[in-house]
VMD Tcl script that builds the backbone (N, CA, C; Angstrom):
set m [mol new atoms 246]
animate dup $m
set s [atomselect $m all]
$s set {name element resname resid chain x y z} {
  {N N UNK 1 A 120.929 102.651 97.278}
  {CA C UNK 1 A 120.110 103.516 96.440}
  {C C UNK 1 A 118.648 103.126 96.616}
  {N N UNK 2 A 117.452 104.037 96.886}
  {CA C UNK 2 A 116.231 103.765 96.982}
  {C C UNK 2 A 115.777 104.644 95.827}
  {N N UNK 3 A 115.264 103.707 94.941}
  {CA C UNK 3 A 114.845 103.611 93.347}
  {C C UNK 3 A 113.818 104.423 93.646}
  {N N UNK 4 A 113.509 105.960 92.268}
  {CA C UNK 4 A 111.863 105.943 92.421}
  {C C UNK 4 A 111.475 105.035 91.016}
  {N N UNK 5 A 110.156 105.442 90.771}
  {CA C UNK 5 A 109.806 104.731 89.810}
  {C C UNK 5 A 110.462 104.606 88.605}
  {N N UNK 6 A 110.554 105.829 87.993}
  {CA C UNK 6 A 111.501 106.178 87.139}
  {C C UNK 6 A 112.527 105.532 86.929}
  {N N UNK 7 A 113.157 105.646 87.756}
  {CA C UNK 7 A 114.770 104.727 87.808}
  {C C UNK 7 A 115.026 103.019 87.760}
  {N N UNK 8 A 113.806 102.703 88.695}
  {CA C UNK 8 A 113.591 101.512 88.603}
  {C C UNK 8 A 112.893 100.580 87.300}
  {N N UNK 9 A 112.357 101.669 86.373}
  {CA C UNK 9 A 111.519 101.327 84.976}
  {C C UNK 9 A 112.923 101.005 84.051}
  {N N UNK 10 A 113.603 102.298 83.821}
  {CA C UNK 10 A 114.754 102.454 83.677}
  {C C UNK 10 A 115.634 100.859 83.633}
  {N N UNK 11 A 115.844 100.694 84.937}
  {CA C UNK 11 A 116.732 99.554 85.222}
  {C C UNK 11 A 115.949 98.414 85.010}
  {N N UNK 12 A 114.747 98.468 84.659}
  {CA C UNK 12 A 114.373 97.566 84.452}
  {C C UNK 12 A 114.620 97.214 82.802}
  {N N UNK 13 A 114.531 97.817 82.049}
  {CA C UNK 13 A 114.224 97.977 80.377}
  {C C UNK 13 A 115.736 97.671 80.424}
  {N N UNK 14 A 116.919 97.686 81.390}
  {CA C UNK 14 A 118.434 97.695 81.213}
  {C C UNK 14 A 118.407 96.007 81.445}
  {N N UNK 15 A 117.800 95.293 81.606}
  {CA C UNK 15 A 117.965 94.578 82.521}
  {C C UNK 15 A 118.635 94.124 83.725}
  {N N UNK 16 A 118.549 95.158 84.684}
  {CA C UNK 16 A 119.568 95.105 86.147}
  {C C UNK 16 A 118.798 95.018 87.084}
  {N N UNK 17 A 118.153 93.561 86.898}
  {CA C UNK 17 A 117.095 92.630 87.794}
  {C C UNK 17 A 118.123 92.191 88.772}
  {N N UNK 18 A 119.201 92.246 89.022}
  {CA C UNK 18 A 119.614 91.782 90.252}
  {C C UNK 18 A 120.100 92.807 91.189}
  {N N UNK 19 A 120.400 94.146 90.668}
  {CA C UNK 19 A 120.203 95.255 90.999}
  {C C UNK 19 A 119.078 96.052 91.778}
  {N N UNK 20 A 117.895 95.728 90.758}
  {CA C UNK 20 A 116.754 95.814 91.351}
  {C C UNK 20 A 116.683 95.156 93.080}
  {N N UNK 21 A 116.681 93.739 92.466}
  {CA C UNK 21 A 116.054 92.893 93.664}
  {C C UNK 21 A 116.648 92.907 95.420}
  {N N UNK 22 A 118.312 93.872 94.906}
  {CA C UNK 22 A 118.701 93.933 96.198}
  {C C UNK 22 A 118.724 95.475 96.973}
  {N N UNK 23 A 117.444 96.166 96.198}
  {CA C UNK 23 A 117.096 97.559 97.021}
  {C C UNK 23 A 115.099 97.407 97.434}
  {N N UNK 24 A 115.140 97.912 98.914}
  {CA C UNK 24 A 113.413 97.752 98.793}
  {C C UNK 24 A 112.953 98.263 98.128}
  {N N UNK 25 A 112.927 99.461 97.588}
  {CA C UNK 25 A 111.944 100.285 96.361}
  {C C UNK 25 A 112.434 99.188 95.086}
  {N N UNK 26 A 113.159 98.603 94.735}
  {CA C UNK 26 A 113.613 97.580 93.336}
  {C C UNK 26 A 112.614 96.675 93.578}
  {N N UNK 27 A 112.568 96.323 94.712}
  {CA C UNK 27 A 112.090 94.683 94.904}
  {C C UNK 27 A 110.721 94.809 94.700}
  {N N UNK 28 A 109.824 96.165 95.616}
  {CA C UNK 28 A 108.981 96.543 95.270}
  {C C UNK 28 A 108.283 96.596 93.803}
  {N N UNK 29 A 108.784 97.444 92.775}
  {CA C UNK 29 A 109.268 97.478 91.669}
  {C C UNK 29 A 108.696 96.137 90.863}
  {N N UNK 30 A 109.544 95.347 91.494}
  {CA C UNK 30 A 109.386 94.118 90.911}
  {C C UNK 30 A 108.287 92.897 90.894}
  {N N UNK 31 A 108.006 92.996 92.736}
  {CA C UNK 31 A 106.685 92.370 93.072}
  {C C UNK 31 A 105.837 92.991 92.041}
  {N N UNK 32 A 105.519 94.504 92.393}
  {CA C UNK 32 A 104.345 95.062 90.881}
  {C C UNK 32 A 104.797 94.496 89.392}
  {N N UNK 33 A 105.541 94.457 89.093}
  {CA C UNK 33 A 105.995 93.827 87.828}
  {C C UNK 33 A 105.562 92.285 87.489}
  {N N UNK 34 A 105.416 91.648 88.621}
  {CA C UNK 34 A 104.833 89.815 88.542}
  {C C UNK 34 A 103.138 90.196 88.379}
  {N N UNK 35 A 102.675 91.349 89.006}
  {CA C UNK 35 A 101.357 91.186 88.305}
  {C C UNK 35 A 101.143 91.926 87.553}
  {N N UNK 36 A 101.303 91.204 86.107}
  {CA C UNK 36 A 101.676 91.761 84.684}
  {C C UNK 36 A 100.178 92.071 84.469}
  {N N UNK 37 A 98.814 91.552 84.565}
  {CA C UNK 37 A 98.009 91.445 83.874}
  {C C UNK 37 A 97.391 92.873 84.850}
  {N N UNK 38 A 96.688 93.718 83.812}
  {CA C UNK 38 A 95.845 94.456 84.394}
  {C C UNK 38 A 94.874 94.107 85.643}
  {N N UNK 39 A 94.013 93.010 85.198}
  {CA C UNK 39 A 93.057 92.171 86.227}
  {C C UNK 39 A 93.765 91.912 87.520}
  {N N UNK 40 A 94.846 91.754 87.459}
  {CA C UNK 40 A 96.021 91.331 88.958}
  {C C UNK 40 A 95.903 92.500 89.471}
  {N N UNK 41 A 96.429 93.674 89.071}
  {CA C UNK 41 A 96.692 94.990 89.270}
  {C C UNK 41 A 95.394 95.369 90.021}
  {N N UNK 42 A 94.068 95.617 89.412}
  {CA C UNK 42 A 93.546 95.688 89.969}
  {C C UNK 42 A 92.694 94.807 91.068}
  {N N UNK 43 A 92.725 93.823 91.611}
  {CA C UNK 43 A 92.906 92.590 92.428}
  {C C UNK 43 A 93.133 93.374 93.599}
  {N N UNK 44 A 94.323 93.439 93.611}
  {CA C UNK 44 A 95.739 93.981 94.241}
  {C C UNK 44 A 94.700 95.636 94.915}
  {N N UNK 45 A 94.525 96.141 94.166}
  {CA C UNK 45 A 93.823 97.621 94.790}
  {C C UNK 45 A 92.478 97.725 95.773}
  {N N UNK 46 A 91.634 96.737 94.631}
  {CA C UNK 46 A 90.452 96.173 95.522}
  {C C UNK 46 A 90.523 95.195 96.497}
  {N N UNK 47 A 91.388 94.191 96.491}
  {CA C UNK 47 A 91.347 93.381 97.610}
  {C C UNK 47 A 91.771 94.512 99.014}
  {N N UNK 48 A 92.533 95.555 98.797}
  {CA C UNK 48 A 93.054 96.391 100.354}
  {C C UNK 48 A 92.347 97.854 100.063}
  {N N UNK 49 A 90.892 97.980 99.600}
  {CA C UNK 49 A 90.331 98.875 99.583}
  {C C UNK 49 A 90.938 100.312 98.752}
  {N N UNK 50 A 91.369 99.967 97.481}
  {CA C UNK 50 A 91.753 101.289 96.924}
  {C C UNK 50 A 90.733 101.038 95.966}
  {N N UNK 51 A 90.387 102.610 94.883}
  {CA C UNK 51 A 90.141 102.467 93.891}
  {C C UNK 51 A 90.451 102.452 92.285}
  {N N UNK 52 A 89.857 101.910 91.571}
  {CA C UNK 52 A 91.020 101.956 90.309}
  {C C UNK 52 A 91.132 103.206 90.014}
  {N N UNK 53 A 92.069 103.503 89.678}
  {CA C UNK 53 A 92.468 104.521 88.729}
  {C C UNK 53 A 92.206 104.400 87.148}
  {N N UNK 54 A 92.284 105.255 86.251}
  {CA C UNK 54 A 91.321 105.652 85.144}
  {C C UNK 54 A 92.865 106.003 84.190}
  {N N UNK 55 A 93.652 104.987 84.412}
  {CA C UNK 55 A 95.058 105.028 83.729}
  {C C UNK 55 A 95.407 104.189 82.812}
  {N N UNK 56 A 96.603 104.058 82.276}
  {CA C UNK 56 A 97.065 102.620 81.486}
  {C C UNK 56 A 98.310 102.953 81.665}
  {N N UNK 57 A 98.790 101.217 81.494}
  {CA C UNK 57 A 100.501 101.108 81.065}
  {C C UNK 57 A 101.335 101.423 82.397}
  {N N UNK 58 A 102.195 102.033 82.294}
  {CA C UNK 58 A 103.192 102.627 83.063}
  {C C UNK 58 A 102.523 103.588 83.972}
  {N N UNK 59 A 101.786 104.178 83.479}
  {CA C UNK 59 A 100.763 105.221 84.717}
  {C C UNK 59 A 100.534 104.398 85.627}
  {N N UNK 60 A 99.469 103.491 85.530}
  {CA C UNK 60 A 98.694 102.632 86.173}
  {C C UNK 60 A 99.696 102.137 86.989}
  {N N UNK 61 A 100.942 101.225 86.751}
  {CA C UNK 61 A 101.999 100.370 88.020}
  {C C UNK 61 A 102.574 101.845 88.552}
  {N N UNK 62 A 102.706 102.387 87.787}
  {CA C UNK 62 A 103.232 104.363 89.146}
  {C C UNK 62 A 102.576 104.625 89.960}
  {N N UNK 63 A 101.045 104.311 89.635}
  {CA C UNK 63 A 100.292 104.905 90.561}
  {C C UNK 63 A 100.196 103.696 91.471}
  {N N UNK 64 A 100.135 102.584 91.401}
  {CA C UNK 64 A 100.368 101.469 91.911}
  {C C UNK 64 A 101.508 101.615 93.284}
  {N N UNK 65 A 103.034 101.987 92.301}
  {CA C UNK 65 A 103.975 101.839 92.984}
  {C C UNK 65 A 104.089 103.006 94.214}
  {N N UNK 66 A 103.336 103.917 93.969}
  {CA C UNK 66 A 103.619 105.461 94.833}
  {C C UNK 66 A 102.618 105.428 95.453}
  {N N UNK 67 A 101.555 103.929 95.822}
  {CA C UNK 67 A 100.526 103.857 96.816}
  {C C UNK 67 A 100.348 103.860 98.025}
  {N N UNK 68 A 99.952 104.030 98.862}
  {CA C UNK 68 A 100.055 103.692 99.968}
  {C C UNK 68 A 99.839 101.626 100.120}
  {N N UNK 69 A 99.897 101.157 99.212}
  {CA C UNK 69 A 99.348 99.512 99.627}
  {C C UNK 69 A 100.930 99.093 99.891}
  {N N UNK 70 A 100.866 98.468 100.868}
  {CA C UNK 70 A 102.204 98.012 101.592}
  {C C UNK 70 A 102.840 96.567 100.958}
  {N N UNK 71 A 104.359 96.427 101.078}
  {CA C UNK 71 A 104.676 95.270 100.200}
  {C C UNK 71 A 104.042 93.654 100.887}
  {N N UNK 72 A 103.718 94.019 102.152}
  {CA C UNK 72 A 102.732 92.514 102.508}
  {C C UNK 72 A 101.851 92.666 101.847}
  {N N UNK 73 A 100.956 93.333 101.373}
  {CA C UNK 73 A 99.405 93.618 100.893}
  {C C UNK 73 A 100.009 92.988 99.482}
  {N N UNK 74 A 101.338 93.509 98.773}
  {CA C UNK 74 A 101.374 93.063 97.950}
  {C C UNK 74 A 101.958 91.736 97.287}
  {N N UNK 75 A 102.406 91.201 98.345}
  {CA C UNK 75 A 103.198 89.809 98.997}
  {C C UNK 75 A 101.749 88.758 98.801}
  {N N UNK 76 A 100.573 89.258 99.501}
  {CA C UNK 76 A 99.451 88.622 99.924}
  {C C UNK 76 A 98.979 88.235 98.400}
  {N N UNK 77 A 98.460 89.169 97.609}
  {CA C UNK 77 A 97.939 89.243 96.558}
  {C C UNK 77 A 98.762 88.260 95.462}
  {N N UNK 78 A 100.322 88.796 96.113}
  {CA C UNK 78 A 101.407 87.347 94.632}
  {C C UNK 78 A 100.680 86.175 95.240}
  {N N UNK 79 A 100.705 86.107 96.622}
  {CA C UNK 79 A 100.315 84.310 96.897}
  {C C UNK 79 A 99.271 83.673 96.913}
  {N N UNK 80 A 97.839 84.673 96.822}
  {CA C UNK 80 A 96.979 84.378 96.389}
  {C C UNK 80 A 96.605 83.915 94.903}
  {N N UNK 81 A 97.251 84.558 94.077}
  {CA C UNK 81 A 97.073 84.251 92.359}
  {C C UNK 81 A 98.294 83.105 92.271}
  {N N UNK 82 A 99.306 82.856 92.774}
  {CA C UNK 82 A 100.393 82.328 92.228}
  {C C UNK 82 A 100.375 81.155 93.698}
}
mol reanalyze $m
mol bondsrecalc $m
mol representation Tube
mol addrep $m
């Protein structure tokens, strides 16, 4: 199954984190989910040349998740903060 956002929010609030973690759109999902803090989020956009968006909450990681920024870009950004 390749999660959209929706589904994967979903399974997330279910807690079926191991579910998640073994589909790429889940895992995806999830990397965005470790950068909880807004400031990460946007990190994450500006460090690979996007701009913020003018969102909150759940908008904001959708628009995140349905980006073009690739899961290395977002791989890069976990290992930079963490």
């Amino acid at each position: 199954m390749s999660y959209t956002f929706e589904q994967a929010l979903h399974a997330f609030k279910n807690d079926k984190i191991r579910e998640l973690s073994q589909d790429e759109m889940g895992l995806r999902f999830l990397k965005l989910r470790s950068l909880s803090r807004r400031e990460q989020m946007n990190r994450l956009l500006l460090d690979h040349g996007n701009l913020l968006p003018d969102l909150r909450g759940n908008d904001y990681l959708r628009h995140i998740f349905d980006s073009d920024i690739t899961d290395e870009q977002i791989e890069q950004t976990i290992n930079s903060i963490y």
